[in-house]
SERO-4910 file (N, C-alpha, C, O; in steps of 0.05 Angstrom, whole numbers):
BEGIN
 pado doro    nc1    nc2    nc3   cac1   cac2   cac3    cc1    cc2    cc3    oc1    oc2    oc3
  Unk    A   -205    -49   -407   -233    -42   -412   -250    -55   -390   -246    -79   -387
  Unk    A   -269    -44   -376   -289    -51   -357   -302    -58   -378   -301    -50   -401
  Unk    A   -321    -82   -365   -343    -98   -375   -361   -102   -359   -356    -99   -335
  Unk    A   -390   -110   -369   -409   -123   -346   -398   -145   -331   -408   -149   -309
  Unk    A   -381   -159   -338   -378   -180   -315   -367   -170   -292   -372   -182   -271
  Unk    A   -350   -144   -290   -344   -139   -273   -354   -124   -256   -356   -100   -261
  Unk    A   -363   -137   -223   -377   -122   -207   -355   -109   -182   -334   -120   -175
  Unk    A   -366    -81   -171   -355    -73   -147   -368    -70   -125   -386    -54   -127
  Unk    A   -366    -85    -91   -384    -87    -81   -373    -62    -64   -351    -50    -67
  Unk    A   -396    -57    -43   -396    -31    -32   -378    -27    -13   -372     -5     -5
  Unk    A   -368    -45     -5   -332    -51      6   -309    -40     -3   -293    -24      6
  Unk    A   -312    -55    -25   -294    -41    -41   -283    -15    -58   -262     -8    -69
  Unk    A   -310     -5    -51   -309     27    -62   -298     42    -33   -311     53    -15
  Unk    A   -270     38    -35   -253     58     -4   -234     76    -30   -225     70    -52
  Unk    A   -235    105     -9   -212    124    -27   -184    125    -10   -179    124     14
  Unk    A   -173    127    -24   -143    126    -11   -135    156      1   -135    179     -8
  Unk    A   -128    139     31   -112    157     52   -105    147     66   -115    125     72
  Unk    A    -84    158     77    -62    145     99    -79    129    122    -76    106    130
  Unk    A   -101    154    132   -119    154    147   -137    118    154   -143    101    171
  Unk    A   -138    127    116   -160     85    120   -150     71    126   -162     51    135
  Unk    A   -114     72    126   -100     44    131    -96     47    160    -80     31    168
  Unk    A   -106     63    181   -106     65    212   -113     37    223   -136     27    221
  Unk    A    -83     20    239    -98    -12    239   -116    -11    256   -117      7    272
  Unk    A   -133    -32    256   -154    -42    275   -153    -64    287   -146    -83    273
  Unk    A   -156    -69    308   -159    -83    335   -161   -111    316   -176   -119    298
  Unk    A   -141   -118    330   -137   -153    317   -126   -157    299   -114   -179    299
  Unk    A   -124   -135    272   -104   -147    252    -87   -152    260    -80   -139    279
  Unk    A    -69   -178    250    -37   -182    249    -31   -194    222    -10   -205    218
  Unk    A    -47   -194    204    -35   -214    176    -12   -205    173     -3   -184    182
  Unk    A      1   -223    157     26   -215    140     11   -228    113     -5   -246    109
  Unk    A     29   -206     96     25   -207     61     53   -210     45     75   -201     52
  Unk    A     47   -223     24     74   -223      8     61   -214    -21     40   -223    -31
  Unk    A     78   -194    -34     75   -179    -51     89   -189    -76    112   -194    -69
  Unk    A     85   -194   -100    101   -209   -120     94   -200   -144     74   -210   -155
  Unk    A    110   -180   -154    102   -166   -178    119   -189   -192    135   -203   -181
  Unk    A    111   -189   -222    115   -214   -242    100   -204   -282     77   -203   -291
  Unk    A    129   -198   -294    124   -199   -317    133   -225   -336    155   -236   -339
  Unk    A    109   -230   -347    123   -254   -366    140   -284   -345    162   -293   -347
  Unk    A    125   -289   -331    141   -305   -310    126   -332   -310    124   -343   -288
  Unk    A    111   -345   -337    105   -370   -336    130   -391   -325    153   -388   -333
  Unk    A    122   -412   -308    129   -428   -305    154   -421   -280    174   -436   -278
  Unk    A    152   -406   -269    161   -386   -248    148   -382   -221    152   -392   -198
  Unk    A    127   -361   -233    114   -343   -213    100   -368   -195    105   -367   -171
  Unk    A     84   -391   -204     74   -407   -186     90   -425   -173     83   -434   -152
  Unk    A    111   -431   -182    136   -441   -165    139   -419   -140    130   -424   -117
  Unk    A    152   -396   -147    146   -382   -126    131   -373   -100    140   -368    -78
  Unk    A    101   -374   -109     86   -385    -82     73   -402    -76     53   -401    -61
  Unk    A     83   -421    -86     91   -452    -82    108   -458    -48    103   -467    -25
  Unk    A    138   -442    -66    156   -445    -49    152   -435    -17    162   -442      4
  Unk    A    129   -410    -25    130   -396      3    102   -401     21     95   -389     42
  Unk    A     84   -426      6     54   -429     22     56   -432     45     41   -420     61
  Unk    A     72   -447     51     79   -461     75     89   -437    102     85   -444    125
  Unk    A     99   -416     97     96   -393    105     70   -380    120     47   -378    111
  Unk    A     83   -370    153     58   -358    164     51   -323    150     57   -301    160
  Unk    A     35   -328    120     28   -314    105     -5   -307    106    -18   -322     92
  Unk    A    -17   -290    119    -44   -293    108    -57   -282     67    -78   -286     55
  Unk    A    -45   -277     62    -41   -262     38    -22   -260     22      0   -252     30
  Unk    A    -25   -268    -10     -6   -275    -31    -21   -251    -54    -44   -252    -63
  Unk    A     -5   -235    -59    -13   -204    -76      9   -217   -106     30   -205   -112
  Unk    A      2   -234   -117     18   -226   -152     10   -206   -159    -13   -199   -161
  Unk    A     37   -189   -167     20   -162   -186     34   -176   -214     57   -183   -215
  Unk    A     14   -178   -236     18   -184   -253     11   -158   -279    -10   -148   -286
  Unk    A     43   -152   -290     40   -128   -306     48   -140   -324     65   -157   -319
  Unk    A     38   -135   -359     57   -127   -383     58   -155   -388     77   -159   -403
  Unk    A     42   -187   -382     48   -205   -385     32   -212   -414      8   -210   -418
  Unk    A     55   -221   -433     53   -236   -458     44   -263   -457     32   -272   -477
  Unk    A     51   -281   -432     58   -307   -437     38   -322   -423     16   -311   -422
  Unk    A     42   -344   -413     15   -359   -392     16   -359   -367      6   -377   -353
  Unk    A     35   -328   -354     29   -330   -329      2   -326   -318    -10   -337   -299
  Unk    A     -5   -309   -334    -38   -302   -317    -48   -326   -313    -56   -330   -290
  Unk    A    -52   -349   -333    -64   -369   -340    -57   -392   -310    -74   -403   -295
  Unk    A    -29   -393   -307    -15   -411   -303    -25   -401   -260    -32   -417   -242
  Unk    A    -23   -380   -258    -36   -370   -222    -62   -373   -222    -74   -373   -200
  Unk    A    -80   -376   -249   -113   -377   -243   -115   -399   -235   -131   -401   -216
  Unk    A   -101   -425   -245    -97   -447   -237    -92   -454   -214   -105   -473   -204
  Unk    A    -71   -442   -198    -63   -450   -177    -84   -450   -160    -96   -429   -160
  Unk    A    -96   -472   -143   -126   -462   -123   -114   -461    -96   -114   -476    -77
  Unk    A   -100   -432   -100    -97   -426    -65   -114   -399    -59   -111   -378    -70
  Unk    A   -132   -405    -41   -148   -388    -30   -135   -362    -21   -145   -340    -26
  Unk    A   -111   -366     -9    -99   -344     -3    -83   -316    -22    -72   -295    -15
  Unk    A    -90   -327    -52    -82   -304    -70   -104   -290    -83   -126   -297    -90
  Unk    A    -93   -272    -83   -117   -246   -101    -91   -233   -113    -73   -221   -102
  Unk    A    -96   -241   -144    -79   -234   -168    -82   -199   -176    -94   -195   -197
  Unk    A    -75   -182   -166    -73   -158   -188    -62   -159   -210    -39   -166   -211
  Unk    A    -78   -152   -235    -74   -158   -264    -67   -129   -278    -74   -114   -260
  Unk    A    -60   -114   -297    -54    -91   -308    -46   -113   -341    -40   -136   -339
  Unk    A    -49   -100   -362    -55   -103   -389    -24    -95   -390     -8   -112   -398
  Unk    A    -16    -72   -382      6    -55   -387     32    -68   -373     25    -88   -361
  Unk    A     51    -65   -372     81    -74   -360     84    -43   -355     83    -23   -369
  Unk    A     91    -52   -317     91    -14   -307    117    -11   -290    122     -1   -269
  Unk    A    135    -28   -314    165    -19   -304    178    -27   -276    159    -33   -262
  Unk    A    199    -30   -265    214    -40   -236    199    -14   -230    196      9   -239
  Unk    A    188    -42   -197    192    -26   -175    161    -22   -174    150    -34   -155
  Unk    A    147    -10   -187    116      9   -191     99    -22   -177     96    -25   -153
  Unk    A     92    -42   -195     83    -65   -176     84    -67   -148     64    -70   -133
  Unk    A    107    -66   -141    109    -75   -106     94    -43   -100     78    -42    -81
  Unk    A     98    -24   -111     74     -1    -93     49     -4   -100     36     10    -84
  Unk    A     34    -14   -117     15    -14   -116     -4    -48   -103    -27    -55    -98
  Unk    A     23    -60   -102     11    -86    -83      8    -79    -51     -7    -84    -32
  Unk    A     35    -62    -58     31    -57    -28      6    -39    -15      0    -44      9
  Unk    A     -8    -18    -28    -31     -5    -31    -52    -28    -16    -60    -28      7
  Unk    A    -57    -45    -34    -79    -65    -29    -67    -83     -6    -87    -90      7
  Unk    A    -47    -92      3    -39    -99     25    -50    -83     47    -67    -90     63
  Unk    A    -37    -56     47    -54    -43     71    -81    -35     72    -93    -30     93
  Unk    A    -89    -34     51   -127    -42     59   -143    -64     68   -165    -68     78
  Unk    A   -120    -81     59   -128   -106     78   -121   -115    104   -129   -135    114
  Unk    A   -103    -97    116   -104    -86    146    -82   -105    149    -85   -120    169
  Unk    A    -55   -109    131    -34   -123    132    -13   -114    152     -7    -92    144
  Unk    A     -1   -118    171     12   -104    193     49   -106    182     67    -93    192
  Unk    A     49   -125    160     75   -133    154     78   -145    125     63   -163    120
  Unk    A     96   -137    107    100   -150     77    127   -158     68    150   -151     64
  Unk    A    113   -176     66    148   -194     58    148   -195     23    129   -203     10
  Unk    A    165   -187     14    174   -173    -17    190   -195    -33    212   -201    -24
  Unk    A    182   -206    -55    192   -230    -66    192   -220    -96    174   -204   -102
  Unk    A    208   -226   -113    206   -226   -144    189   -246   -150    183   -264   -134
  Unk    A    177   -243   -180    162   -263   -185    174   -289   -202    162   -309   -208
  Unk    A    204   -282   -207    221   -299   -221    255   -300   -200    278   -297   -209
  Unk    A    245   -304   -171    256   -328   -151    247   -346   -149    230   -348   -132
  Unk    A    254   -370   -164    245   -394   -158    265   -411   -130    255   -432   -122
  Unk    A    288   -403   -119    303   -417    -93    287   -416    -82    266   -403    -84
  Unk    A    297   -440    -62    279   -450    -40    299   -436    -15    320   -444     -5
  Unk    A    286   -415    -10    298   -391     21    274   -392     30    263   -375     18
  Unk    A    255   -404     49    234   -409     55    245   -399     93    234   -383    108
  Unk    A    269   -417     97    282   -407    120    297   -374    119    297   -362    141
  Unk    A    304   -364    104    300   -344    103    287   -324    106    290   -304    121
  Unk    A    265   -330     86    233   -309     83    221   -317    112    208   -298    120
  Unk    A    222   -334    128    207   -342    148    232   -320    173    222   -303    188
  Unk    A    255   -323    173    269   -299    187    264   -267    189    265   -251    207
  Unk    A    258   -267    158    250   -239    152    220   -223    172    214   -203    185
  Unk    A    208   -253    163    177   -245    180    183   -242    214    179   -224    230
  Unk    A    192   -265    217    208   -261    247    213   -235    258    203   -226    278
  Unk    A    237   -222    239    247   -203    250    228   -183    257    229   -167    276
  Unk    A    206   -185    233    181   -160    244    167   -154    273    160   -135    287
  Unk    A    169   -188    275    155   -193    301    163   -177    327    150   -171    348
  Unk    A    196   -173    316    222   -171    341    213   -133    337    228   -119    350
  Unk    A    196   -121    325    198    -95    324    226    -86    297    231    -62    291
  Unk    A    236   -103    288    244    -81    258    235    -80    237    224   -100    227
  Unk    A    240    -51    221    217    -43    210    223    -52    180    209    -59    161
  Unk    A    247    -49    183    254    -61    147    276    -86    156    298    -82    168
  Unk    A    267   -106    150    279   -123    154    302   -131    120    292   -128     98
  Unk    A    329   -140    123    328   -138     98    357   -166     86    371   -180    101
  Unk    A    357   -167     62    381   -198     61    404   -184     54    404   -164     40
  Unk    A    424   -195     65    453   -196     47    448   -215     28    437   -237     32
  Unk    A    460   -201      2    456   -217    -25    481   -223    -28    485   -246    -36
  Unk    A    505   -205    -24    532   -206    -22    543   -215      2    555   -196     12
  Unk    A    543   -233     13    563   -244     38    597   -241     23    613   -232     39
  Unk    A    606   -245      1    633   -238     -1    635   -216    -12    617   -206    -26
  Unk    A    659   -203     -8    675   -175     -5    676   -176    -33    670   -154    -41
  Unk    A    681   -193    -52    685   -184    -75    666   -191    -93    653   -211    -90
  Unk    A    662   -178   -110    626   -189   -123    641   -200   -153    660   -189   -163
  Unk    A    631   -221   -161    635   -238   -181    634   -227   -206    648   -237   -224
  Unk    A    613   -202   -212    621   -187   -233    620   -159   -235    604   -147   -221
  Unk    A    636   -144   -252    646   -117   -254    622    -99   -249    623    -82   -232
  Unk    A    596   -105   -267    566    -98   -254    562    -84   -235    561    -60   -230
  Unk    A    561   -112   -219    556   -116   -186    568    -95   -173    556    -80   -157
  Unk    A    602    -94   -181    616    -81   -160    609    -56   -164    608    -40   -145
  Unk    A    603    -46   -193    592    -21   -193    565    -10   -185    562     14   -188
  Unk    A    543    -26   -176    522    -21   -157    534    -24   -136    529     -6   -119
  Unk    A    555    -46   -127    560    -45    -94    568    -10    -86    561      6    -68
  Unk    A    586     -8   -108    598     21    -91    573     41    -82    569     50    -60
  Unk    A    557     47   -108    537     61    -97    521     59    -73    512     79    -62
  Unk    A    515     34    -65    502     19    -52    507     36    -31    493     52    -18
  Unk    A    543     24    -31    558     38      3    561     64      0    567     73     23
  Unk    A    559     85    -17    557    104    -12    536    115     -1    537    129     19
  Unk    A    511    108    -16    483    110      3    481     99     29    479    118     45
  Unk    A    481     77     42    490     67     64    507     89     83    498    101    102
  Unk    A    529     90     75    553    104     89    536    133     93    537    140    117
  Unk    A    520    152     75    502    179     76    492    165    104    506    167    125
  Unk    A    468    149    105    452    148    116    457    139    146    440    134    163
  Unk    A    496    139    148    499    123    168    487     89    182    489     80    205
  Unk    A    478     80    163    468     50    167    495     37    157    487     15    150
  Unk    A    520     39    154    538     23    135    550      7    155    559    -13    144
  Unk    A    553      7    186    565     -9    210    539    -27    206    545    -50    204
  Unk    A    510    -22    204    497    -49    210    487    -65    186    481    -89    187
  Unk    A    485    -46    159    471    -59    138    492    -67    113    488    -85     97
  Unk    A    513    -51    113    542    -66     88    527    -47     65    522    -23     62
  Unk    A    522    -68     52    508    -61     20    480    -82     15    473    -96     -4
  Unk    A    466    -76     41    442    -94     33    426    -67     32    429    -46     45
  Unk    A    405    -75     11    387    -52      6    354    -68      1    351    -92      2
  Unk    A    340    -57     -3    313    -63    -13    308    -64    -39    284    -63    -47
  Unk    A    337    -68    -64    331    -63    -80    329    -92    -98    321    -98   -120
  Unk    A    343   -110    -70    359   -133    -77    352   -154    -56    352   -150    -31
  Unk    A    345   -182    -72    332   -206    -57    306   -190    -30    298   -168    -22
  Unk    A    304   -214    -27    271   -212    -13    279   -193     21    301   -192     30
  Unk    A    258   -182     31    263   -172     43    228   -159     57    208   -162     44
  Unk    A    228   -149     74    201   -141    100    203   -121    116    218   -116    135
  Unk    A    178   -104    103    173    -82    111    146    -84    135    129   -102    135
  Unk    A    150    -60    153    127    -64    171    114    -36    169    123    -13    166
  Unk    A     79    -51    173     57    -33    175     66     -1    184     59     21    173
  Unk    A     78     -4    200     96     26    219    106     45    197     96     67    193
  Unk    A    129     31    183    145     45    162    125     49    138    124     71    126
  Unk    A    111     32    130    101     45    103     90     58     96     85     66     74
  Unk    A     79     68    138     52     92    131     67    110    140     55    130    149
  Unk    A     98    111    142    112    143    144    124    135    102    124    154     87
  Unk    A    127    123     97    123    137     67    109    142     45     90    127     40
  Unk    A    115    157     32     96    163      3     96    128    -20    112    112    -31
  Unk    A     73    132    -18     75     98    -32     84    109    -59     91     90    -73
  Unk    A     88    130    -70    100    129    -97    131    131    -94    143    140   -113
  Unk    A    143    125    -76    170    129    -68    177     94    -57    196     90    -42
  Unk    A    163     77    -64    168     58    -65    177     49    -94    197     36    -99
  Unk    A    164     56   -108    179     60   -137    209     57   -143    217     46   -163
  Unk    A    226     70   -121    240     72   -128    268     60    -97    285     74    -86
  Unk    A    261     36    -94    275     21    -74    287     33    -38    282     31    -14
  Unk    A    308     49    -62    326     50    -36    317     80    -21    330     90     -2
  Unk    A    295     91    -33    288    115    -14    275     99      6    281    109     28
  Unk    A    259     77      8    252     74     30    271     73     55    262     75     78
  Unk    A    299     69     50    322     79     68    330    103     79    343    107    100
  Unk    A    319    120     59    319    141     61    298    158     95    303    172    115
  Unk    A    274    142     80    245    151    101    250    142    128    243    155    149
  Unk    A    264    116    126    268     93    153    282    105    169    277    104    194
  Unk    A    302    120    159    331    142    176    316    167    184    321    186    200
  Unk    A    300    161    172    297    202    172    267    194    201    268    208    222
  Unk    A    245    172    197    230    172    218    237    155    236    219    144    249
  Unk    A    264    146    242    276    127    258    265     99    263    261     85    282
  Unk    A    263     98    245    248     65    242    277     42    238    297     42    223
  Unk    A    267     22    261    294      0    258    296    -11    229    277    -17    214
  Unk    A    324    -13    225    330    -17    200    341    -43    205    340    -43    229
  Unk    A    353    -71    197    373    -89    206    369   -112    185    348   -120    176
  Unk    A    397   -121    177    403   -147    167    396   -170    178    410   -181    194
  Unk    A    370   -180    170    358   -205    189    367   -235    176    364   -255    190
  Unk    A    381   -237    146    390   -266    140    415   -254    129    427   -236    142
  Unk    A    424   -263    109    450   -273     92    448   -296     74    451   -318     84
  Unk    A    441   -295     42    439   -302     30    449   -303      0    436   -296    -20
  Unk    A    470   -312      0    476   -305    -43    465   -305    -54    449   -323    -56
  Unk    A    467   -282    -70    453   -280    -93    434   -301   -107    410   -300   -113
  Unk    A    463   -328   -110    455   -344   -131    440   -365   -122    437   -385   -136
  Unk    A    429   -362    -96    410   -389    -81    392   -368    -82    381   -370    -60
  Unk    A    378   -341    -99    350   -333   -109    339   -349   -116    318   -358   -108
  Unk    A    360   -360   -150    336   -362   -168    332   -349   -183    321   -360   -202
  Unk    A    335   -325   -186    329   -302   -208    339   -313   -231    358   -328   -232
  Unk    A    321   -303   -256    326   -310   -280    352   -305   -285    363   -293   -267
  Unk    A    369   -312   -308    394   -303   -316    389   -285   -346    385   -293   -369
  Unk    A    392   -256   -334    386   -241   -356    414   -232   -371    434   -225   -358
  Unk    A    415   -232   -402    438   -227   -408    444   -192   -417    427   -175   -411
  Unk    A    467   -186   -429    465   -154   -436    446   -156   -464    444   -175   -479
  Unk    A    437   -140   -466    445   -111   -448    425    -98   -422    424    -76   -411
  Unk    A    410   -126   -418    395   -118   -400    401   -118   -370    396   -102   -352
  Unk    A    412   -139   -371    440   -127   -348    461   -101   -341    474    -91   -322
  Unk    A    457   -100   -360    480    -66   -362    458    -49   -350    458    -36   -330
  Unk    A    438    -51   -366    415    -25   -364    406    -22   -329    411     -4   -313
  Unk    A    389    -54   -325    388    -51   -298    412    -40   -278    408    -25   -259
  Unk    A    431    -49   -284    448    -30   -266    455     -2   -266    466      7   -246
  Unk    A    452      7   -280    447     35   -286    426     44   -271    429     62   -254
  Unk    A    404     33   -276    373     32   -265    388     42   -234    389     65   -225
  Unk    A    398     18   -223    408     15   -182    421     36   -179    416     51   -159
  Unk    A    440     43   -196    465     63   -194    445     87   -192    447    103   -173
  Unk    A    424     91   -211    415    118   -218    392    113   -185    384    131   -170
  Unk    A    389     98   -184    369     89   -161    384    110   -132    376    131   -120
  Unk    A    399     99   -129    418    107   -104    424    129   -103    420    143    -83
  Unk    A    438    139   -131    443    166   -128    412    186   -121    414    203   -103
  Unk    A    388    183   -134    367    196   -129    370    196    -97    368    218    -86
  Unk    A    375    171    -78    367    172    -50    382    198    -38    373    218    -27
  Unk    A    416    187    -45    428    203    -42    427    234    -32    435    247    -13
  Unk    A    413    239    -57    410    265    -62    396    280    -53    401    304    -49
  Unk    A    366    261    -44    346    258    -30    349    271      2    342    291     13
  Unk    A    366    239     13    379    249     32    378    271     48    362    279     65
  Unk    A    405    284     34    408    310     35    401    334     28    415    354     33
  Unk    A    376    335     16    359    353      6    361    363    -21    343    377    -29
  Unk    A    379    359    -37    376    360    -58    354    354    -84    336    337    -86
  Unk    A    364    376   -105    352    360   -126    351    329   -134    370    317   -144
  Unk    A    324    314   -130    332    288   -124    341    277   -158    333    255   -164
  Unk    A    358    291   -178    351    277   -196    378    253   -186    385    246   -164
  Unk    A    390    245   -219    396    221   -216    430    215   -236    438    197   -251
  Unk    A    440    237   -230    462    246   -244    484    243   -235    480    235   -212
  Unk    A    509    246   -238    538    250   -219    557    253   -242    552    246   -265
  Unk    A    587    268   -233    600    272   -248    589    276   -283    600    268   -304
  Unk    A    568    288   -280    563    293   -307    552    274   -329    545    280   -352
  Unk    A    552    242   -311    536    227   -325    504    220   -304    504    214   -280
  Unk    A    480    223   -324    458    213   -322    454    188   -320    460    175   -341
  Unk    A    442    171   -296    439    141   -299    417    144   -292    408    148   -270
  Unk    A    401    140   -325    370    136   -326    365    104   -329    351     95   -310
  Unk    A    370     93   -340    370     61   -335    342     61   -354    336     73   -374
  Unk    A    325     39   -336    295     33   -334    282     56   -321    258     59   -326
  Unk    A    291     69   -308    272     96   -298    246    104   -307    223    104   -297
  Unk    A    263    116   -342    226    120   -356    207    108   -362    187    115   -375
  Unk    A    214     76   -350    196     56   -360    176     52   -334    155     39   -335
  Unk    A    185     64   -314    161     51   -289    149     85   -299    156    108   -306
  Unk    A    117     62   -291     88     81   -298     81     93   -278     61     83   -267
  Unk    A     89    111   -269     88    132   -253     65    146   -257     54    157   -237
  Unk    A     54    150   -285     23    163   -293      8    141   -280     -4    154   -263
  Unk    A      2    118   -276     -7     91   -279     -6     96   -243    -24    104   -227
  Unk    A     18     90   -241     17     99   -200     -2    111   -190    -18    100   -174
  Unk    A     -3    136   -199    -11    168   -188    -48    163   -195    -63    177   -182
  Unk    A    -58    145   -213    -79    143   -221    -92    128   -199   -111    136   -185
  Unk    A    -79    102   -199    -75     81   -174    -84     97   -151   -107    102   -144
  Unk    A    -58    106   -140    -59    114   -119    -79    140   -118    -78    150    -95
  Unk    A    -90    149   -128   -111    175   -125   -143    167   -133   -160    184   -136
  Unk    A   -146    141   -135   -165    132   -134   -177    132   -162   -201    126   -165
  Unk    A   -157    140   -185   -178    150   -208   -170    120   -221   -175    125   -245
  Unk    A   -162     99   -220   -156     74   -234   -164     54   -212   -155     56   -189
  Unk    A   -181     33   -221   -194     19   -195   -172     -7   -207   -168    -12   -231
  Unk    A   -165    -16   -192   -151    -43   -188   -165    -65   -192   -181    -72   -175
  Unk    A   -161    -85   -222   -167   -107   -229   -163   -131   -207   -139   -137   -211
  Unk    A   -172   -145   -190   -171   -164   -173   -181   -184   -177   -205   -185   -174
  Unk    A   -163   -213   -188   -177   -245   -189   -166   -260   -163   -142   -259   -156
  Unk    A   -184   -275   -151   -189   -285   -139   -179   -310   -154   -193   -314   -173
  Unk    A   -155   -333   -151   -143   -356   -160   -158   -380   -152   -158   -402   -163
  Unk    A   -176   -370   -126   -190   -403   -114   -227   -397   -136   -245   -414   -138
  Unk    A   -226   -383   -141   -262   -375   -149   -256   -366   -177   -275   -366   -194
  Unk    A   -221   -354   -189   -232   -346   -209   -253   -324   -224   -265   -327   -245
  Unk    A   -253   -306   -210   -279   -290   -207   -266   -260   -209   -251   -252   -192
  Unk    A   -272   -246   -229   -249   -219   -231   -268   -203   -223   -291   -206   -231
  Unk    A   -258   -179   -199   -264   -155   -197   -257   -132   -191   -233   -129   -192
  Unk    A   -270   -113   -186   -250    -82   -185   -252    -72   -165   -274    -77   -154
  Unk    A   -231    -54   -147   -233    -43   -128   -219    -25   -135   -198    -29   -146
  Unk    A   -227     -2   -129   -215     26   -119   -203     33    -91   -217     37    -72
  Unk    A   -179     33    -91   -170     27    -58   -165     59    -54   -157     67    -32
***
């Protein structure tokens, strides 16, 4: 619900098009994007871990939170975050597009992509990632798997998909099974404005877009899994999310090649979390008809923009 406290200044009333995000003479920020449900005692560890980072910009998207995260980032007094807030939880994936939205209105040339429940210290990593932008690639991205065999049955069943998407897209000699769907990873200004920001939603098409407008693709660290940090989630929500990746991939897949992009094979459907990202919520976002809640962590001071 809008209230009187909340004001919009005449800045902030921009409509979304590819067009507004045309950079301008001098930007170079980099942004880091950090969608975060329920991630008290987390999420500020997190950009904690990464201040120190040549970051001009810290985007929490904070969805669907029950607990004291909101509370716990108002606190933090770093000038450099502006919290997006949503009432609602809008499912994997939908956050990082609509952070990323407000990233490029802020004339971000580069976004480095973090969970909001990585608490590892990969600081040398994330600082590679940004690097690699510098070097001209466009998706910079981690090996999460450095060994051949993945530790659980899960895993190996996202890996295969992984490499099957990979292997389509002919990236499988430089990228293995690293995807965007998995550990932190940096996209550049270039690539994001050849894709549909609602196709961020859904990870690994941005592999898709990168092949198809020839945008450098490349493995810039190597990192396990288990020096994230990521929470340890048990089943069945582990099962589900993998379904989620599997059903993820296959859509690219499918994509790819022009197909019906749904999300099916051999006759089984891997809907996962699918119907849970807010795709109504996106499309609102992104079309200007839902103005974006924005607090300010150093002032405290909530307001709305329509990007």
């Amino acid at each position: 619900m809008v209230t009187d406290n909340f004001r919009l200044s005449p800045t902030e009333r921009i409509s979304y098009s590819k067009e507004s995000f045309a950079r301008r003479d001098g930007e170079s920020l980099f942004a880091a994007v950090i969608p975060a449900c329920n991630e008290a005692g987390r999420l500020v560890r997190v950009i904690k871990n990464l201040w120190a980072l040549p970051l001009d910009l810290f985007i929490p998207v904070l969805n669907g939170c029950r607990d004291a995260t909101l509370a716990e980032v108002l606190n933090f007094t770093g000038s450099r975050a502006k919290i997006i807030y949503f009432p609602e939880a809008l499912g994997p994936d939908v956050p990082r597009a609509i952070g990323t939205l407000y990233a490029l209105d802020q004339g971000a040339r580069g976004l480095l992509y973090v969970d909001g429940d990585m608490v590892g210290n990969f600081n040398r990593e994330a600082a590679l990632l940004l690097e690699a932008l510098e070097r001209n690639v466009d998706l910079a991205l981690c090996n999460c798997y450095p060994e051949v065999k993945p530790r659980h049955p899960l895993a190996g069943a996202v890996l295969y998909y992984r490499g099957l998407l990979n292997q389509e897209l002919g990236l499988w000699s430089d990228i293995g099974y690293a995807t965007p769907s998995h550990g932190p990873h940096a996209i550049s200004r270039r690539l994001l404005l050849q894709i549909p920001l609602a196709d961020l939603a859904v990870p690994p098409l941005t592999l898709v877009h990168a092949t198809r407008t020839g945008c450098n693709v490349s493995v810039a660290v190597t990192l396990d899994h288990i020096y994230l940090g990521s929470r340890q989630r048990l089943d069945p929500h582990a099962e589900t999310m993998a379904v989620t990746l599997i059903g993820d991939c296959i859509q690219a897949i499918k994509t790819a090649r022009g197909e019906t992009p749904d999300r099916s094979t051999a006759g089984c459907n891997y809907l996962g979390y699918d119907h849970a990202r807010r795709r109504d919520i996106l499309v609102r976002v992104l079309s200007g008809q839902r103005p974006l809640m924005i607090m300010s962590s150093f002032h405290n001071v909530p307001s709305l923009a329509t990007i």
